[in-house]
C-alpha positions as CSV (number, residue, x, y, z in Angstrom):
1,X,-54.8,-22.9,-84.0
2,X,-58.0,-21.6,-82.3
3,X,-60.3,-19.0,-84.7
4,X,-60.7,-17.4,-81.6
5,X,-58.1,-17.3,-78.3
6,X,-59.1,-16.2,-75.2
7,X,-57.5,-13.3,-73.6
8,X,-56.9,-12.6,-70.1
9,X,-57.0,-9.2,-68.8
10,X,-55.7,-8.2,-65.2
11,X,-57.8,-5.0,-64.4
12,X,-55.5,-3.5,-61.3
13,X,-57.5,-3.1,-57.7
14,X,-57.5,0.5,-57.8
15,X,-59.5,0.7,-60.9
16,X,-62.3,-1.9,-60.0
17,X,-62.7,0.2,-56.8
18,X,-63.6,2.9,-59.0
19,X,-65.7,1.1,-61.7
20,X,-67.9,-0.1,-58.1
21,X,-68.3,3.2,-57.3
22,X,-68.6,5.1,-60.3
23,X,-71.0,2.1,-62.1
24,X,-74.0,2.8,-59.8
25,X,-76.4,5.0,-60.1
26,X,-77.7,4.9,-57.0
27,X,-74.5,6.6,-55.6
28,X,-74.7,9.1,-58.0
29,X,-78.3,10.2,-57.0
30,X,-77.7,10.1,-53.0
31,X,-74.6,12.6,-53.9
32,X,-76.5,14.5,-55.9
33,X,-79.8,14.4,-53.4
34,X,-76.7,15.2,-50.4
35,X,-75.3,18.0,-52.5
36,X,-78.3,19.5,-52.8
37,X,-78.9,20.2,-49.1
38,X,-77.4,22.2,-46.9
39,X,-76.4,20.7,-43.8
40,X,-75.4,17.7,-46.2
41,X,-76.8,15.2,-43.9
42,X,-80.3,13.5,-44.2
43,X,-82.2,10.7,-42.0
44,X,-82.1,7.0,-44.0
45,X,-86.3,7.2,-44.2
46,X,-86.5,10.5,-46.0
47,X,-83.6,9.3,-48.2
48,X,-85.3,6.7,-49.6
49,X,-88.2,8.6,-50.1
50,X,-86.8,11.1,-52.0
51,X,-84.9,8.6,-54.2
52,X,-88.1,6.4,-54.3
53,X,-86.4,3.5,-53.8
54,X,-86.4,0.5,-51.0
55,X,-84.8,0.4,-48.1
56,X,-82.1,-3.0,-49.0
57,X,-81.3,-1.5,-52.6
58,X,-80.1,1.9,-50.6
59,X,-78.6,0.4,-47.6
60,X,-76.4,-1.9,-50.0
61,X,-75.3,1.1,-52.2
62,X,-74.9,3.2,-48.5
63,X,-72.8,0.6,-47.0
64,X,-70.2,0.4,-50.4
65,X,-70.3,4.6,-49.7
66,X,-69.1,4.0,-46.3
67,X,-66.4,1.5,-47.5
68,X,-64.8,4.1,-49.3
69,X,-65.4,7.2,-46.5
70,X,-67.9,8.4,-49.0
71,X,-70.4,9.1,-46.3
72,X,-70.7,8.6,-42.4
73,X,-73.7,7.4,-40.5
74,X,-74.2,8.6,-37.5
75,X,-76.2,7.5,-34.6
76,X,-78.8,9.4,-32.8
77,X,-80.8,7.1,-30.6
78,X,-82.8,5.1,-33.1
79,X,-82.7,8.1,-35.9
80,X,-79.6,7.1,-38.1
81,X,-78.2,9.8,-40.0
82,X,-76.4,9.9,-43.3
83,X,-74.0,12.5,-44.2
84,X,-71.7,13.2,-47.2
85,X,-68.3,13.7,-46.6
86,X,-67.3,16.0,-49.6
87,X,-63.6,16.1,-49.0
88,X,-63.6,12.6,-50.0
89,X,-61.8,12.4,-53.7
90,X,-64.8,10.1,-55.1
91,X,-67.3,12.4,-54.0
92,X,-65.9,15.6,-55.1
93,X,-65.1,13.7,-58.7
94,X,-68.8,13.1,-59.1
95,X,-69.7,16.1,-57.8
96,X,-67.7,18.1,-60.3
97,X,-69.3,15.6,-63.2
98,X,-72.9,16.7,-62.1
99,X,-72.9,20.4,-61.3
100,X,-69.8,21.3,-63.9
């Protein structure tokens, strides 16, 4: 008999969604930077100016947020727009975890 046996553990889909989302911080700080203004919606260059971060590290984590309907781009000629959708249940969960 082994000292040691390995043990497999099935973690269900729904909860490895949630461990993606809620296991970057990124996400957290372009909710919380979202939150903060009022029209909830901010252009991708002053995001990641404000975040002081580079442009492929917040795309990836902006891409995953549209995944889940976290956030919508949209298009304005060659200005791209993010906005937070905060009627999504991921959003308002972290919301409620940063400004409760």
């Amino acid at each position: 008999m082994e000292l040691f046996q390995r043990i497999t553990i099935t973690i269900p889909e729904d909860v490895k969604k949630k461990i993606d989302v809620f296991g970057k911080p990124c996400i957290w700080n372009i909710i919380a930077l979202l939150s903060s203004i009022d029209s909830k919606t901010i252009n991708i260059t002053s995001l990641v100016s404000k975040l002081n971060s580079n442009y492929n590290h917040i795309m990836k984590c902006i891409e995953l947020m549209k995944s889940f309907d976290m956030v919508r781009e949209i298009r304005m000629g060659r200005v791209r727009l993010i906005k937070l959708n905060d009627k999504n249940e991921y959003v308002a969960m972290i919301m409620n975890m940063l400004f409760k």
